[in-house]
N, C-alpha and C positions, 0 to 999 in steps of 0.2 A: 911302386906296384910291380909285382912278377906279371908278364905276358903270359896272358893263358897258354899251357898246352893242350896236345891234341888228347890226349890221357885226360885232363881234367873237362875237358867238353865233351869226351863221349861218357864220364861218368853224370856230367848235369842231363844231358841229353839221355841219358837213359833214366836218369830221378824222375826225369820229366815225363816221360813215355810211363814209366812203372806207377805214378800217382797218380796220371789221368786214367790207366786202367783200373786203377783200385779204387777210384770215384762212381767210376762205370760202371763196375760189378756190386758194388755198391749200395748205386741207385737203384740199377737194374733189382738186385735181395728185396731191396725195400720196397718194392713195384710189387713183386710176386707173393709177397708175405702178404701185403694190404687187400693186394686184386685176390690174392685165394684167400684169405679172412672173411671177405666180405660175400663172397659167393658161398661158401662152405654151409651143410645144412644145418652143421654142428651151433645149436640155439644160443648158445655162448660164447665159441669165437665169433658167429657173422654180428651178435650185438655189442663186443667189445670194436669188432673195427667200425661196425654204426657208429657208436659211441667216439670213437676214434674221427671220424670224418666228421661230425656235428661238433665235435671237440676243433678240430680245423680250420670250421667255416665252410667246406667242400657240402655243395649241395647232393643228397643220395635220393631225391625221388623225382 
């Protein structure tokens, strides 16, 4: 086995940094898509993400 260099641990270290951010923003998209679905007055998105949350098991009332 080659000894890791410093080259190939700040490229894992940055893989590692760049996909807990991209998990992040992510979750974070998927948080704001569902939270503004579900408020919206629009009759049709707020009952697809109803539908969506009873679909989950997530209690809405």
């Amino acid at each position: 086995m080659k000894p890791e260099t410093s080259a190939t641990a700040i490229v894992r270290q940055t893989n590692v940094a760049s996909r807990a951010i991209q998990i992040t923003l992510a979750a974070l998209l998927g948080i704001i898509v569902i939270a503004g679905a579900g408020f919206v007055q629009i009759s049709v998105a707020h009952n697809a993400a109803h539908d969506y949350r009873h679909a989950m098991g997530f209690p809405c009332h």
